[in-house]
LOBA-830090 format. One record per residue (C-alpha): residue number from 1; x, y, z; residue in one letter. Coordinates in steps of 0.05 Angstrom, whole numbers, padded with zeros to 5 digits. Layout:
% LOBA-830090
   num        x        y        z   residuo
   NUM        X        Y        Z         A
...
***
This chain:
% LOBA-830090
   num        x        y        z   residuo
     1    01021    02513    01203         X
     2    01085    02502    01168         X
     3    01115    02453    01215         X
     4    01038    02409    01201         X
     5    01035    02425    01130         X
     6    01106    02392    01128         X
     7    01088    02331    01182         X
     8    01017    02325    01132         X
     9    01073    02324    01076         X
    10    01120    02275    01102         X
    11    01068    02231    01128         X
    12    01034    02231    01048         X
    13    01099    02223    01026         X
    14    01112    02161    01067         X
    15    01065    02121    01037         X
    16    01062    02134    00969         X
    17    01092    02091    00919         X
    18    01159    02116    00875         X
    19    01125    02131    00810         X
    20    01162    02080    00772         X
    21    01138    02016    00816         X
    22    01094    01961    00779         X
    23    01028    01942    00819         X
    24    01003    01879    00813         X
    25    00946    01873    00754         X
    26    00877    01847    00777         X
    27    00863    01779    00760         X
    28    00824    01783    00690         X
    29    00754    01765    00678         X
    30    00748    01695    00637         X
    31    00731    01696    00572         X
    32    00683    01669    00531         X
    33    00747    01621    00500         X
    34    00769    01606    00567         X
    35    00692    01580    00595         X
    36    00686    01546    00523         X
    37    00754    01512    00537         X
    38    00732    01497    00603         X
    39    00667    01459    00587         X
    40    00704    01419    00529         X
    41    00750    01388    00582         X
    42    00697    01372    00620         X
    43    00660    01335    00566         X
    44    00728    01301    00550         X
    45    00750    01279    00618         X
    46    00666    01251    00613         X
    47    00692    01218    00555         X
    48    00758    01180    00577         X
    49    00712    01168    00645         X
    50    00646    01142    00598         X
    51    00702    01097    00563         X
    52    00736    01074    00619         X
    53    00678    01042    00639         X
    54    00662    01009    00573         X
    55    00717    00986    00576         X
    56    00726    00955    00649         X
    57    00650    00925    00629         X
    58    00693    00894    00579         X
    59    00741    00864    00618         X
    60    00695    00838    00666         X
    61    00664    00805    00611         X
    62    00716    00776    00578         X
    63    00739    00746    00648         X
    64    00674    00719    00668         X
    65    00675    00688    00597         X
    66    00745    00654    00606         X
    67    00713    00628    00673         X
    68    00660    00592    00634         X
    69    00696    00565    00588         X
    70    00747    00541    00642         X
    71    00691    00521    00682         X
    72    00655    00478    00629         X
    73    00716    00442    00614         X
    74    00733    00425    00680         X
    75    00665    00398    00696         X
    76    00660    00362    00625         X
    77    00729    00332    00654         X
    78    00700    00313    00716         X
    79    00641    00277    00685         X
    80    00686    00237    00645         X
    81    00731    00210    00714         X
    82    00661    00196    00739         X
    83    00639    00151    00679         X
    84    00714    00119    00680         X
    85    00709    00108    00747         X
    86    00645    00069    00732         X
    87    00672    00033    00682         X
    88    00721    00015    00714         X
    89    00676   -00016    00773         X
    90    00633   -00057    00717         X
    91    00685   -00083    00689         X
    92    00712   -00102    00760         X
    93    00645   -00123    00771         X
    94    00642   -00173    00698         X
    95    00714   -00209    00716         X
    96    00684   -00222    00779         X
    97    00621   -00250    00745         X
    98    00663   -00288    00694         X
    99    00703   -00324    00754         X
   100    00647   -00342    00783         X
   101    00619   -00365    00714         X
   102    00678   -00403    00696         X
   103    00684   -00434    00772         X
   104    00617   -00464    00772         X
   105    00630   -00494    00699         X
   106    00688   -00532    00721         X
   107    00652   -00550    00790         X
   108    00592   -00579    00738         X
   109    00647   -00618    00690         X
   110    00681   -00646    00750         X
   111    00616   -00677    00779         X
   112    00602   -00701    00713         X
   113    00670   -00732    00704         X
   114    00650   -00769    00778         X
   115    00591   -00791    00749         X
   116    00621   -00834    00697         X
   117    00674   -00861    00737         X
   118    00617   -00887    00785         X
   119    00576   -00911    00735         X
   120    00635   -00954    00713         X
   121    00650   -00979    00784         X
   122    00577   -01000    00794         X
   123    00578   -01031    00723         X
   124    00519   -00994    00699         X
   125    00506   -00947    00644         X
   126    00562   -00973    00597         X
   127    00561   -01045    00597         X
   128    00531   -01085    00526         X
   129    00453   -01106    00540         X
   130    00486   -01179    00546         X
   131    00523   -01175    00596         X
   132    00463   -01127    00636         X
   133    00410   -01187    00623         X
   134    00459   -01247    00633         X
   135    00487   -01207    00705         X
   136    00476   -01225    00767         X
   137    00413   -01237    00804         X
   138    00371   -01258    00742         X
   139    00313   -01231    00717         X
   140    00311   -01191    00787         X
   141    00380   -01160    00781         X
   142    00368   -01149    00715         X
   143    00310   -01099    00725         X
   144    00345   -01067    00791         X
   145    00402   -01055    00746         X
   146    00358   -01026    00686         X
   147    00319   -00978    00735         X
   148    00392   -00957    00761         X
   149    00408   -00942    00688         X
   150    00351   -00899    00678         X
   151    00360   -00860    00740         X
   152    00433   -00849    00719         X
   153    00412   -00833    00655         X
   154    00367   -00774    00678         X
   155    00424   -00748    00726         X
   156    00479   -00748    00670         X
   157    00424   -00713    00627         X
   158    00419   -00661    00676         X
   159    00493   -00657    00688         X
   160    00501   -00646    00620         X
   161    00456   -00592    00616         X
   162    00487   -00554    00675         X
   163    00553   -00559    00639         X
   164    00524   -00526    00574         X
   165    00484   -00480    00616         X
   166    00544   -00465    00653         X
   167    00586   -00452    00582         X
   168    00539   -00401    00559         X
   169    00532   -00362    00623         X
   170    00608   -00363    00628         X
   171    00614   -00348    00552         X
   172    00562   -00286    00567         X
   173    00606   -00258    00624         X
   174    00662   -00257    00582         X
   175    00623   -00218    00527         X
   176    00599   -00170    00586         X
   177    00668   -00160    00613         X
   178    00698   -00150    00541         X
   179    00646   -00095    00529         X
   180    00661   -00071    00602         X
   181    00738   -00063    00585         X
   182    00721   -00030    00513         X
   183    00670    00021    00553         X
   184    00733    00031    00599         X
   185    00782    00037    00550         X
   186    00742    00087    00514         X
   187    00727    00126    00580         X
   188    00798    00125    00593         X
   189    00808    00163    00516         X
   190    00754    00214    00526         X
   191    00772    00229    00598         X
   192    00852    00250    00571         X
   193    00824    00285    00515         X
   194    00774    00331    00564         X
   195    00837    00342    00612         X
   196    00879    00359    00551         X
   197    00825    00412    00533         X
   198    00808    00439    00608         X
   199    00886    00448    00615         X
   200    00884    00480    00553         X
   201    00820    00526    00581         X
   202    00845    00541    00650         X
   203    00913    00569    00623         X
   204    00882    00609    00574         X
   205    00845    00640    00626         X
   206    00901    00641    00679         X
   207    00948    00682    00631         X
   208    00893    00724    00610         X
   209    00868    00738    00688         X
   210    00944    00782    00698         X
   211    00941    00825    00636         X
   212    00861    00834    00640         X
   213    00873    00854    00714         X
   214    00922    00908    00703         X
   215    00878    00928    00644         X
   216    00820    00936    00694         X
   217    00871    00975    00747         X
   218    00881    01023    00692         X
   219    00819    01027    00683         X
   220    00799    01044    00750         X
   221    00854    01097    00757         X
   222    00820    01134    00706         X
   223    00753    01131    00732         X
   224    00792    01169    00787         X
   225    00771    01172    00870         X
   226    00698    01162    00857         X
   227    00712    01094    00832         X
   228    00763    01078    00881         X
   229    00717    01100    00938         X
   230    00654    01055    00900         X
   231    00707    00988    00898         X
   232    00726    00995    00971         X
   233    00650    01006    00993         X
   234    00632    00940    00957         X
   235    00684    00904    00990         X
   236    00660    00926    01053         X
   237    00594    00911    01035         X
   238    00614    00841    01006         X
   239    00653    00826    01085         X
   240    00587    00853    01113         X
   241    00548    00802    01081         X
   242    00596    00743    01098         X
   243    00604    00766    01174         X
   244    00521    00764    01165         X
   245    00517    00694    01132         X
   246    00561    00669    01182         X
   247    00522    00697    01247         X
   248    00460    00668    01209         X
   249    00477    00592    01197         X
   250    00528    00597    01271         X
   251    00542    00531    01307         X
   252    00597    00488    01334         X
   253    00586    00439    01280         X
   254    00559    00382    01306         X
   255    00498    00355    01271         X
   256    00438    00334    01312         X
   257    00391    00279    01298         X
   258    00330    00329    01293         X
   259    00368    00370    01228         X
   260    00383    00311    01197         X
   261    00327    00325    01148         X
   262    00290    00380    01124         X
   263    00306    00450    01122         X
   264    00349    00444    01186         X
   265    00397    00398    01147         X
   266    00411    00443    01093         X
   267    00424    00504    01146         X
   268    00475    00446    01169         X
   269    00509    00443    01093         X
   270    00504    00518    01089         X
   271    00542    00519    01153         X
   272    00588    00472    01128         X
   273    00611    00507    01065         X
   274    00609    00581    01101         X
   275    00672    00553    01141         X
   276    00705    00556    01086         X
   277    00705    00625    01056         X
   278    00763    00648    01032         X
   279    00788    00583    01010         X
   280    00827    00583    00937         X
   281    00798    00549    00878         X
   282    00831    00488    00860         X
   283    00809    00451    00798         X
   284    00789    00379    00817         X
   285    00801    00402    00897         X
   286    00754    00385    00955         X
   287    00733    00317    00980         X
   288    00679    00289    01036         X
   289    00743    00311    01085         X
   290    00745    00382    01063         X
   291    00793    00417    01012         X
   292    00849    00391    00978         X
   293    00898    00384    00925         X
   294    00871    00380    00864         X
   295    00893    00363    00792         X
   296    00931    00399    00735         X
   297    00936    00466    00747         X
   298    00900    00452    00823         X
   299    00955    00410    00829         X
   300    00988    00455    00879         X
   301    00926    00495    00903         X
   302    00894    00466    00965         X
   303    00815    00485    00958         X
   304    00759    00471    00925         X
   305    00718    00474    00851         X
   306    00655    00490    00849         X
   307    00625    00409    00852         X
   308    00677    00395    00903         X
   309    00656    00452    00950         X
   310    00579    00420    00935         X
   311    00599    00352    00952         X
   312    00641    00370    01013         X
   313    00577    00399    01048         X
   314    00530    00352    01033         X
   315    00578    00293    01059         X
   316    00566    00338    01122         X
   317    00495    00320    01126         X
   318    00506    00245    01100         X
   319    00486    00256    01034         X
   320    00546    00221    00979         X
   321    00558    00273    00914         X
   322    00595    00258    00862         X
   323    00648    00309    00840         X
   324    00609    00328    00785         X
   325    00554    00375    00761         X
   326    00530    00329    00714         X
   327    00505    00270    00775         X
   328    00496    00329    00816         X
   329    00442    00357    00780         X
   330    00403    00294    00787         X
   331    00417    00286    00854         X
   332    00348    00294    00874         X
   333    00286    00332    00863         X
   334    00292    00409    00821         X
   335    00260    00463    00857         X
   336    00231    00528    00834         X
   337    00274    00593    00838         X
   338    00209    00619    00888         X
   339    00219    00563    00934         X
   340    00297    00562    00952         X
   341    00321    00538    01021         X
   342    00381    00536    01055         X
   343    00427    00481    01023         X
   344    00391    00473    00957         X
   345    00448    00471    00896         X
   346    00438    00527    00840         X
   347    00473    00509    00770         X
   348    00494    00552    00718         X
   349    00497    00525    00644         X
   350    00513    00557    00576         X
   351    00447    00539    00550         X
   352    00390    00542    00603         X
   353    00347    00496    00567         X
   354    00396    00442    00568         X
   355    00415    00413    00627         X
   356    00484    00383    00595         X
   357    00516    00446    00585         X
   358    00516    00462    00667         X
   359    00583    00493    00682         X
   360    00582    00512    00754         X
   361    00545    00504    00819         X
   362    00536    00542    00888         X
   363    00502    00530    00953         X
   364    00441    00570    00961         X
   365    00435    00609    01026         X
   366    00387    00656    01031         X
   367    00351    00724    00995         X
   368    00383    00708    00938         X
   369    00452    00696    00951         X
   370    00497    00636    00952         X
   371    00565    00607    00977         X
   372    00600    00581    00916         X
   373    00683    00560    00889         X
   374    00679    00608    00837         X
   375    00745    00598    00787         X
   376    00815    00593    00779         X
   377    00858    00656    00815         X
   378    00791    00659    00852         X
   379    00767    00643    00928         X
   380    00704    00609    00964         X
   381    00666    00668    00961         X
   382    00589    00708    00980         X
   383    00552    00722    00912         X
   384    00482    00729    00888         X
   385    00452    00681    00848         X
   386    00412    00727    00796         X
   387    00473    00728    00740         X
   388    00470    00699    00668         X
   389    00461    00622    00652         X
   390    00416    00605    00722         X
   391    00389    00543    00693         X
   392    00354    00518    00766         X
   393    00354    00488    00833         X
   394    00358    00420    00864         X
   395    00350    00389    00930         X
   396    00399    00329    00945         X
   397    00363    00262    00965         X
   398    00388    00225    01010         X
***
């Protein structure tokens, strides 16, 4: 009994702790300071999260409003290189008019310059009554002569009146190509000073697109995972929708006889522009050929703008654009936002009741969405269509 109560002992003893050891404390109940503290860092990281996304909305908005700007002055810019361009045509067309003009004058003074140089070799039409009566042939000559001298009479009459005819029509050419040359001069003026003030627009909104971007990155970070996770998924979703546009209007490209009108033709300039997603934006870029270099600050961008992208798929279908809103607009009949087709242009405008402020254009595809150049630092691009300033639709003629 000894020998167990000792092995009991020694056992008991062996796990016991030395009486001056320190056990580790329980974890202590929250308190009502700690769960108050809790919630109030909640409602602050809310905060910076509710306020980074003000603020990103800002951003956004302050870039889609340098794009405007940039894109109204660009297009304002390209309607002036289209009127210059006409001006410079009529203008062409008036010197041509005026040497014309001036040809047929001298054409009508030399013939009348003939005419008195025959009339002196037949001796008619200047020589004194005497000499006409006492002439040869007698009273016979005499009225074969005077009948000549009528007829002559009546052509150098009418020469005479081609010559002044002739004068004025030249003299009306001139005035017409004078005008023509002012109108091109002027052209010439208000074509610089739009360049001088889209150059102006597009750098503002170049330099701005850097520090509003890393704004908007800082931004994001705040907003933390979630909004990380929401970016990528539209980007996903915005490939999605281009690998589906591009399965939609498929083809190798050739155009057959049968689409050359109706709705198959503008599946045919849908087709045409999808090909080029992912192309930069390129102020004054894109041509019947396809992109290219374009002015100023597109100088060294090979793309499109937004009227060049228009007119490059339209060309496609044999319809001729010119690389501006402004004639693009008119191009044919408008068409209600409820009756879109493939093809049909939609233009954007800072006041949609007045057709001259349009800014920007895009190719409509389909359920609301459209293929469009959008701006500067941007690329050919998938968007919808239902955004501010949708001013209408039209349907190229041609």
């Amino acid at each position: 009994m000894a020998a167990l109560s000792t092995g009991v002992a020694f056992v008991v003893t062996g796990v016991e702790a030395p009486a001056h050891a320190v056990l580790p404390a329980a974890e202590p109940a929250p308190s009502a300071r700690d769960v108050q503290e809790g919630k109030q860092r909640v409602r602050e990281r809310a905060a910076e999260v509710g306020q980074a996304k003000t603020q990103l909305a800002l951003a956004n908005g302050e870039l889609e409003g340098l794009a405007v700007a940039a894109a109204t002055a660009v297009e304002r810019y390209n309607g002036e290189m289209v009127k210059l361009e006409r001006s410079r045509q009529a203008y062409q067309d008036a010197r041509t008019r005026v040497a014309e003009a001036e040809r047929r004058m001298e054409a009508t003074r030399s013939e009348l310059a003939t005419f008195a140089a025959d009339a002196y070799a037949v001796n008619t039409g200047f020589n004194t009554w005497s000499t006409v009566v006492s002439g040869q042939g007698g009273p016979q000559g005499f009225m074969d002569r005077a009948g000549m001298m009528e007829v002559l009479a009546r052509r150098r009459a009418g020469i005479m009146q081609r010559v002044e005819a002739s004068r004025n029509v030249a003299a009306m050419f001139r005035r017409q190509a004078q005008d023509a040359l002012d109108a091109q001069r002027a052209a010439t003026r208000r074509a610089s000073e739009a360049k001088r003030v889209a150059e102006q627009a597009v750098e503002t909104q170049r330099s701005a697109v850097e520090r509003i971007e890393e704004r908007k990155r800082g931004f994001e970070q705040s907003l933390g995972r979630a909004r990380t996770q929401a970016t990528k998924l539209e980007r996903r979703r915005e490939l999605a929708l281009e690998r589906a546009a591009r399965r939609e209007f498929k083809g190798s490209g050739r155009v057959p006889t049968r689409l050359l009108a109706g709705a198959g033709r503008g599946n045919l300039v849908v087709r045409a522009a999808l090909k080029w997603l992912g192309t930069p934006y390129s102020w004054g870029g894109g041509n019947a050929s396809g992109p290219s270099y374009g002015i100023a600050h597109g100088s060294g961008i090979h793309g499109f703008d937004c009227s060049g992208l228009a007119l490059y798929a339209w060309s496609k279908v044999g319809v001729r654009l010119d690389h501006w809103t402004g004639t693009q607009w008119t191009s044919g009949p408008h068409v209600p936002l409820n009756r879109l087709r493939a093809g049909d242009l939609v233009f954007f405008a800072n006041n949609t009741s007045d057709p001259d402020t349009i800014h920007h254009v895009g190719i409509y595809i389909s359920k609301g969405r459209m293929v469009e150049a959008p701006y500067t630092g941007a690329r050919v691009r998938i968007s919808s269509i239902w955004r501010n300033g949708l001013i209408g639709a039209t349907r190229p003629a041609g």
